[in-house]
C-alpha positions as a printed NumPy array, in Angstrom:
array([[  0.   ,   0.   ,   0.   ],
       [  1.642,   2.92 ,  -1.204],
       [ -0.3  ,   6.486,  -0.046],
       [ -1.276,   9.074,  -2.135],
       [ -0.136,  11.393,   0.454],
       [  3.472,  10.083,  -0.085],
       [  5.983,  11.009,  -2.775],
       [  7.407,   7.869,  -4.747],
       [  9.851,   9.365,  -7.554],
       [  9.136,   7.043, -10.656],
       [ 12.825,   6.083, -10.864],
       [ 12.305,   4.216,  -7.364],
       [ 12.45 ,   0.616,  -7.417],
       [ 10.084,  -0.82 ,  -4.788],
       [  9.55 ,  -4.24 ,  -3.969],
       [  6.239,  -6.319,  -2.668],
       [  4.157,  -5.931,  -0.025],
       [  5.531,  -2.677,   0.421],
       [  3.526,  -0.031,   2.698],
       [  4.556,   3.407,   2.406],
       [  2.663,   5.932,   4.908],
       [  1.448,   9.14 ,   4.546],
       [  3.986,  11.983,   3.767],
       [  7.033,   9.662,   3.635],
       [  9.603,  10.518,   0.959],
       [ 11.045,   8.289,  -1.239],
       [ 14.065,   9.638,  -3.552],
       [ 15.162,   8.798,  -6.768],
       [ 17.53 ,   5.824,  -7.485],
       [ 16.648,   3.852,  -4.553],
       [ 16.026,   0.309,  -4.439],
       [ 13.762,  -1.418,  -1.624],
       [ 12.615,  -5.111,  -1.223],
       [  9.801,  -6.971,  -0.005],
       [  7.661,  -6.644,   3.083],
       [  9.187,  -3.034,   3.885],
       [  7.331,  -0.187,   5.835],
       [  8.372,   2.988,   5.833],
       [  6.5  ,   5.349,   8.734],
       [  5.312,   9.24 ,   8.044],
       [  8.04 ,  11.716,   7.436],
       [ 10.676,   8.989,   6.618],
       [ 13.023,   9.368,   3.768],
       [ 14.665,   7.098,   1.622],
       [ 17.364,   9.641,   0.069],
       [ 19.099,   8.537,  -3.327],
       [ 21.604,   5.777,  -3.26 ],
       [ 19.678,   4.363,  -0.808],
       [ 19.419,  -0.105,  -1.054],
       [ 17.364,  -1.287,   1.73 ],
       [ 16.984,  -5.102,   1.499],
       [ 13.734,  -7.024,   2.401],
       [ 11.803,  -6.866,   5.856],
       [ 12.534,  -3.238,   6.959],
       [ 11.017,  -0.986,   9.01 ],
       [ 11.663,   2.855,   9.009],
       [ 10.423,   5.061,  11.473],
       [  8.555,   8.364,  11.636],
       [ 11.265,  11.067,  11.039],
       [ 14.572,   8.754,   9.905],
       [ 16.359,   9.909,   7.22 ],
       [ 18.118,   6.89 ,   5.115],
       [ 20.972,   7.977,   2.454],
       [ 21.548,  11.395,   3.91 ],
       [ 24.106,  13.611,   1.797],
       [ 27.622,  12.975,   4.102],
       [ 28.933,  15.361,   6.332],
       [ 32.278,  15.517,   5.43 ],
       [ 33.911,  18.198,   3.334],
       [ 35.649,  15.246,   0.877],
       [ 32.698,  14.763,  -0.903],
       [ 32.349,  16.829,  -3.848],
       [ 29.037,  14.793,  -5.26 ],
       [ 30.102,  11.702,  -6.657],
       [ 27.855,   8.901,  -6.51 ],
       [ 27.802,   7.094,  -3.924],
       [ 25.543,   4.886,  -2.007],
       [ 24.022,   3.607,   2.107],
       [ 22.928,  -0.517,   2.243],
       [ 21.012,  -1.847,   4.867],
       [ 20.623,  -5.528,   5.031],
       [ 17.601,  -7.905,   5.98 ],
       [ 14.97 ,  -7.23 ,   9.008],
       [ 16.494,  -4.33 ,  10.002],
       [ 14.965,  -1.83 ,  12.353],
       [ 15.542,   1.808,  12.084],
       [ 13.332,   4.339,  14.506],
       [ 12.516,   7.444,  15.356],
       [ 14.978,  10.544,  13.473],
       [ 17.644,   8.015,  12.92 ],
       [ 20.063,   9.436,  10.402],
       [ 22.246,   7.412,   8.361],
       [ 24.963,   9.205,   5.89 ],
       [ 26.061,   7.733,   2.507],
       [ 29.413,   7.105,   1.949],
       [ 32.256,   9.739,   0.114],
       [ 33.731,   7.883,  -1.945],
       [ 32.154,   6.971,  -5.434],
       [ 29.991,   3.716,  -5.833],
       [ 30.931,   2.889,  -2.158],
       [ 28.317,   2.582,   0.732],
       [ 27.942,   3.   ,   4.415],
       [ 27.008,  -0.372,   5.3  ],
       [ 24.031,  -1.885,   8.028],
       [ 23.876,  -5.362,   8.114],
       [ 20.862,  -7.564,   8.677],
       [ 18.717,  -7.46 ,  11.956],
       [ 20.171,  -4.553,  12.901],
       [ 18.419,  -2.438,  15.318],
       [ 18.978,   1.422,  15.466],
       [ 16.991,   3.175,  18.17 ],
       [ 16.069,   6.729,  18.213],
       [ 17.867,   9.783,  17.107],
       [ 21.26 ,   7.07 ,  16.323],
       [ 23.363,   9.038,  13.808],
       [ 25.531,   6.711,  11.278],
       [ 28.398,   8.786,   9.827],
       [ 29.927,   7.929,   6.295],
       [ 31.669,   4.892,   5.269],
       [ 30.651,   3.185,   8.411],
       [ 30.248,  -0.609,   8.679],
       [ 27.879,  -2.172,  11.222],
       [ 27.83 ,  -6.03 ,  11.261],
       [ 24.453,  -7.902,  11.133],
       [ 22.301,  -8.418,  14.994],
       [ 23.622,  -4.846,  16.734],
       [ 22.214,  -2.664,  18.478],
       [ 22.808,   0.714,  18.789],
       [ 20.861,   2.55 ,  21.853],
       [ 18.991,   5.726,  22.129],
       [ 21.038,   8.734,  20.73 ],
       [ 24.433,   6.815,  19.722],
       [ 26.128,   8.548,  17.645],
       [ 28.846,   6.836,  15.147],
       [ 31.23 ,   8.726,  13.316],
       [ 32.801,   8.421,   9.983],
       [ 35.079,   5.316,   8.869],
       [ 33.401,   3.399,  11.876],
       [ 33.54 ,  -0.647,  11.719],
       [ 31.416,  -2.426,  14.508],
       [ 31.677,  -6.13 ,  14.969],
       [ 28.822,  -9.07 ,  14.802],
       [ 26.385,  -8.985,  17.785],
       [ 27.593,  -5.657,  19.474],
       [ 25.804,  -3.845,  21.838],
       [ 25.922,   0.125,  22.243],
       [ 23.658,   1.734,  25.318],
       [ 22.336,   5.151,  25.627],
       [ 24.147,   7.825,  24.151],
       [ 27.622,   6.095,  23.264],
       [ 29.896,   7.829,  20.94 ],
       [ 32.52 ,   6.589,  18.624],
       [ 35.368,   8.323,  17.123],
       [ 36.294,   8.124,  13.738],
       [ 38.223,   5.303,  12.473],
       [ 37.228,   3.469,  15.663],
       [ 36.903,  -0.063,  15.224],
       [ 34.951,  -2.676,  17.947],
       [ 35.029,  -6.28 ,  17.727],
       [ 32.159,  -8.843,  17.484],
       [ 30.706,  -9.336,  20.548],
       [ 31.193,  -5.987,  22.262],
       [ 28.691,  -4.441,  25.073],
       [ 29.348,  -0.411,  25.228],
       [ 28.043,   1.276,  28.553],
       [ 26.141,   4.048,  28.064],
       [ 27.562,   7.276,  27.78 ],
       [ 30.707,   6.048,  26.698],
       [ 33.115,   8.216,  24.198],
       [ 35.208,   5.432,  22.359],
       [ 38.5  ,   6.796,  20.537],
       [ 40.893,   3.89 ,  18.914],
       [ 40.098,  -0.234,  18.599],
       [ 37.708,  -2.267,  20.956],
       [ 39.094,  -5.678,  21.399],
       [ 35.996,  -8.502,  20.899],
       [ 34.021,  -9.993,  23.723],
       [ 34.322,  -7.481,  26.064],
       [ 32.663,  -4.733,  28.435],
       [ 33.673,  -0.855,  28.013],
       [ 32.257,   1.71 ,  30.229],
       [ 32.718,   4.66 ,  32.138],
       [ 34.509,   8.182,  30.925],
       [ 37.626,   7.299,  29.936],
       [ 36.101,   4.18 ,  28.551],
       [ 38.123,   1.485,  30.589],
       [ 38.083,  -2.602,  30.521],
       [ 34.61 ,  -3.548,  32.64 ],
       [ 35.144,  -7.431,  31.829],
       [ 34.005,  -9.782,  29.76 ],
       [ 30.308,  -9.962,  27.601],
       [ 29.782, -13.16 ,  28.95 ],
       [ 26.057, -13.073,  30.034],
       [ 25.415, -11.986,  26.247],
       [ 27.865, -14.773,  25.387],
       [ 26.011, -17.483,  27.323],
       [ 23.162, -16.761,  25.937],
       [ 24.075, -17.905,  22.838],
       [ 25.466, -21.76 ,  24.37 ],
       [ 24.95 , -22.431,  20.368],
       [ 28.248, -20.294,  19.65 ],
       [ 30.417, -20.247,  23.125],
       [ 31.222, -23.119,  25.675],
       [ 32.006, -22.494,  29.178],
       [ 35.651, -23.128,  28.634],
       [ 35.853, -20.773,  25.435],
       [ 34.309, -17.86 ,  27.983],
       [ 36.992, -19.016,  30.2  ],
       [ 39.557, -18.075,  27.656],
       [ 38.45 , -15.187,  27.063],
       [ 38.959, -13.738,  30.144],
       [ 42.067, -15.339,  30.81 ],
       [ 43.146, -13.597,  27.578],
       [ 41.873, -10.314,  28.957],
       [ 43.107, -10.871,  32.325],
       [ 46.776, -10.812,  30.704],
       [ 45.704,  -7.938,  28.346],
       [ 43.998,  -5.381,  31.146],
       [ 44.846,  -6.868,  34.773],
       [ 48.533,  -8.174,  34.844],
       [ 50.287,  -4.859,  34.162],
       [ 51.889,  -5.708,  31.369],
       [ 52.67 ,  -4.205,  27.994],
       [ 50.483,  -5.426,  24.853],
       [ 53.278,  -7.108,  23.286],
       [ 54.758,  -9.3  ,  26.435],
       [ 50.176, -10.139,  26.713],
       [ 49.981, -11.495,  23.677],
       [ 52.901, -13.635,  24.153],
       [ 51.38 , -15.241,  27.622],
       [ 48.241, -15.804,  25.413],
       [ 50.036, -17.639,  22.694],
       [ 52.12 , -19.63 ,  25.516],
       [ 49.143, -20.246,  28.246],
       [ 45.747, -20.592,  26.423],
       [ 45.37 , -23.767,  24.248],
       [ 43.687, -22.359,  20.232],
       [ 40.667, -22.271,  19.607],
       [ 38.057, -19.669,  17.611],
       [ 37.801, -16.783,  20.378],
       [ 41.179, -16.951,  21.324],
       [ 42.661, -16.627,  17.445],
       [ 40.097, -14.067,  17.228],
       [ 41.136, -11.897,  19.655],
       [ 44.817, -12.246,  18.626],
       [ 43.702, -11.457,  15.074],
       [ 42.36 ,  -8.451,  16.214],
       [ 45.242,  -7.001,  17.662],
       [ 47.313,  -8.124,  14.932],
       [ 44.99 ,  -6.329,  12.601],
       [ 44.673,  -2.746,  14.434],
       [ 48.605,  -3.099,  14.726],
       [ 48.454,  -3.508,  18.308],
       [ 46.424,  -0.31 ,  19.6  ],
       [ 43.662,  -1.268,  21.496],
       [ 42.192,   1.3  ,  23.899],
       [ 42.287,   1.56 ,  28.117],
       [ 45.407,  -0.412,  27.873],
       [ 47.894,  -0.117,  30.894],
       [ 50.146,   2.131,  30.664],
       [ 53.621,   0.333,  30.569],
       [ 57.019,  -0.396,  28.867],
       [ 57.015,  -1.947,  25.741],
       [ 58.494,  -5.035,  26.49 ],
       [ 58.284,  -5.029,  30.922]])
């Protein structure tokens, strides 16, 4: 059902089953799929690809020009995967480079007045809280978590797993599976209640791991380098553990709330 009250530019490609409310806004060269809705006063700005099962709230904007003084108009584009949920004056900014996209994966669920800078990549089943508010260049892991009002630096990258306290300003790389809260954002443990809940994906010995791993990383008082080699020498492989050395490998060992220690002590 598509009202009359709502403006569809012909060049938009809508799916089935689509409902589109009064005085939503739907842009040119955007693509939707099946069984969308999009609320009153939504819109679906150009380069916008919203896959199948969406809901868009009253006031979101989807595809927003970026705010970033790089872009000089090129064409480019903001994806949002499968079943995803996004409320109440949620913004969400294309990307600046051409034919690349800011990127929300499937069953994602953004909740009110969230802001999604440029280039940004949030992996499928987070959820961002009331008022969080992601910056450009952002990558957010599987299954994260951000509460009320978190902030994230540009560049900033969390790994899967990740519960953010609310209120929290992140600045640099978020390790996987844990806790951050508090202002500096320091180590608050491990996600394991989260973790447990899916028994599917983690043992009891994996969770164990993990928090001997970040026992070495935050609680021994020990440089970065000298904790990943008493992870390599004291916990056995497995998934969790490769992942969070991976991680560190990968953000060339800068994580954030780290001790502050020698090198190699």
């Amino acid at each position: 059902m598509i009202s009359p009250l709502a403006f569809v530019d012909p060049g938009a490609k809508l799916g089935n089953n689509i409902t589109v409310h009064p005085f939503a806004f739907i842009d040119k060269d955007v693509e939707i799929g099946d069984n969308c809705e999009i609320m009153p006063y939504a819109s679906i700005m150009h380069g916008s690809r919203l896959g199948n099962g969406i809901k868009v709230f009253n006031g979101a904007v989807v595809g927003a020009d970026p705010q970033d003084f790089r872009w000089k108009g090129e064409h480019t584009l903001c994806k949002i995967g499968d079943n995803a949920i996004v409320r109440e004056q949620v913004i969400i900014n294309r990307s600046i480079h051409e034919e690349k996209a800011t990127v929300i994966g499937a069953n994602v669920v953004l909740m009110a007045e969230t802001h999604i800078g440029h280039d940004s990549d949030i992996a499928e089943w987070c959820v961002l809280g009331n008022g969080s508010q992601i910056a450009g260049d952002v990558r957010i892991g599987f299954a994260s978590i951000l509460s009320t009002g978190v902030k994230v630096n540009a560049g900033s990258r969390l790994g899967d797993w990740v519960f953010i306290k609310g209120g929290c300003r992140i600045s640099g790389n978020v390790p996987p599976y844990v806790i951050m809260a508090h202002n500096p954002a320091a180590y608050y443990g491990v996600n394991a209640m989260i973790m447990r809940d899916r028994a599917e994906r983690f043992t009891e010995d994996e969770i164990d791991d993990i928090a001997k791993a970040y026992r070495h990383i935050y609680q021994c008082n020990v440089s970065l380098f000298n904790a990943v080699k008493r992870i390599q020498a004291d916990i056995k492989p497995s998934a969790p553990r490769d992942a969070i050395l991976k991680f560190i490998s990968e953000c060339n060992n800068k994580l954030i709330a780290l001790p502050k220690v020698d090198m190699y002590d």
